[in-house]
N, C-alpha and C positions, 0 to 999 in steps of 0.2 A: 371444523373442530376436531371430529375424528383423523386429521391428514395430521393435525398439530401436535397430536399425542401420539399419534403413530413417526412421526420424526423425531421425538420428543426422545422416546423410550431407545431411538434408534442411535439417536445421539448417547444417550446416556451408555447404551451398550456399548457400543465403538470405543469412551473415554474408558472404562471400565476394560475392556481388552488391552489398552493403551496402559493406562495406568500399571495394570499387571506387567505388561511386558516392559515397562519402565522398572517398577518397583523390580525386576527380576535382574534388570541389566542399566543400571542407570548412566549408563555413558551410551545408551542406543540413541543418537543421533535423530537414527531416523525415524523413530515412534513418538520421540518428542518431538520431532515439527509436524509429525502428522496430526496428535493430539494439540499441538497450538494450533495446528488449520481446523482442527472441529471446532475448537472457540471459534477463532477469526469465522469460519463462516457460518457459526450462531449467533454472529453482533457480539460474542463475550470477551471484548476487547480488551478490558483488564485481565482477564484468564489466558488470553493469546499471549500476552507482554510476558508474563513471567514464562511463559513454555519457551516463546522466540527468544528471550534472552538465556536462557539455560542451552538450549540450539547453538546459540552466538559462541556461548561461551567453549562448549566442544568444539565447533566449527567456526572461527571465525573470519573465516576465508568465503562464506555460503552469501551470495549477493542477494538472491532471492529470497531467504531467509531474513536478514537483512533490511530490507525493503518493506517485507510484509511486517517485522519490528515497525517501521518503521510508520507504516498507514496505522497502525493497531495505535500506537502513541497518536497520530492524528486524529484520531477516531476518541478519542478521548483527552483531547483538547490539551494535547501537550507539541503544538504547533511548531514549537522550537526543537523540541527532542526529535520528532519526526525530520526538519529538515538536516538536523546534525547526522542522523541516521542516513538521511540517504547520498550525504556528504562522504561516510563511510561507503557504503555500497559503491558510487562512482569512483573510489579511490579502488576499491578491488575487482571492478570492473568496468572502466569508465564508458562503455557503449551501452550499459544495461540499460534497454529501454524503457522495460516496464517501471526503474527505478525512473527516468527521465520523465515519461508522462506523469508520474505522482508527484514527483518534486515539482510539477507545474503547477498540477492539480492542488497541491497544499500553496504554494505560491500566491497562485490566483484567488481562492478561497479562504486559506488561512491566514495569510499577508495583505490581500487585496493587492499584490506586486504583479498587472498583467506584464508587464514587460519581463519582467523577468520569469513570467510562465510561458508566455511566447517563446523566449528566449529557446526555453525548454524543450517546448513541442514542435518546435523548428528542428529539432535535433533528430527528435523522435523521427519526423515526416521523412529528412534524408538517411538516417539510420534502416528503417524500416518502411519503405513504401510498399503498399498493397497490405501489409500485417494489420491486424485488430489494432495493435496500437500503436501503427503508422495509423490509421484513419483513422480512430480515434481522437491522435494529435493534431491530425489534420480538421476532426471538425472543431476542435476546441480553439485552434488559430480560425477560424473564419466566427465564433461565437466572438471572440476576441475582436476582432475588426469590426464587425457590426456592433459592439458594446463601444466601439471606440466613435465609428463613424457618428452613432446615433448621441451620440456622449457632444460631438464638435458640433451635430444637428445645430441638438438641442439650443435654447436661449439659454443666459444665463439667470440662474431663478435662486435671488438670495434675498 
């Protein structure tokens, strides 16, 4: 409990320097995506959306930016905005991998489309091998095959 309030207050600080230094210079780029990453990684995923799309709007060239828009919308069950988003992102950087493993990831998850997250993590695997998210992708295609094999196993049961 005490680690909770002690990240708590730390987070609160940090928005709180941000916010200042936003409210002082509001075309800083780079305080507001830092301040949408203190949402994004307190799960404050409607809080992240509006920082990341203000971010967009300065920069709309930032693929990573982008992307993380992009999971923040998935993350809040706007399934379609997320993949229109990283539809963007691959048009301004069509190798971004970290966009490549999420656009699977919402695929498989949010579509239930394994094929077309395979698709995806195939990409990632030769893009990126040995990287987190080369292996990553790679164990998400073997999650895949085995959801597939065990899938054709199976009897049919209707």
């Amino acid at each position: 409990l005490a680690c909770g309030l002690v990240d708590t207050l730390q987070m609160a600080a940090r928005v709180d320097q941000l916010t200042s230094t936003i409210n002082g210079d509001p075309k800083n780029a780079t305080a507001i995506v830092q301040l949408a990453n203190v949402y994004f990684d307190a799960e404050r995923f409607s809080d992240a959306i509006s920082w990341y799309e203000k971010a967009m709007a300065l920069d709309p060239k930032n693929a990573d930016v982008s992307t993380d828009l992009g999971v923040s919308y998935y993350y809040t069950n706007r399934t379609d905005e997320a993949l229109k988003r990283f539809e963007e992102s691959l048009r301004i950087n069509p190798t971004h991998t970290k966009t490549l493993l999420n656009k699977g990831i919402v695929l498989a998850f949010g579509k239930e489309d394994l094929k077309g997250s395979a698709a995806e993590w195939q990409k990632v695997v030769e893009l990126a091998p040995g990287t987190p998210e080369g292996e990553a992708a790679k164990r998400a295609l073997e999650g895949v095959a085995a959801a597939v094999h065990n899938n054709q196993a199976a009897p049919n049961q209707q």
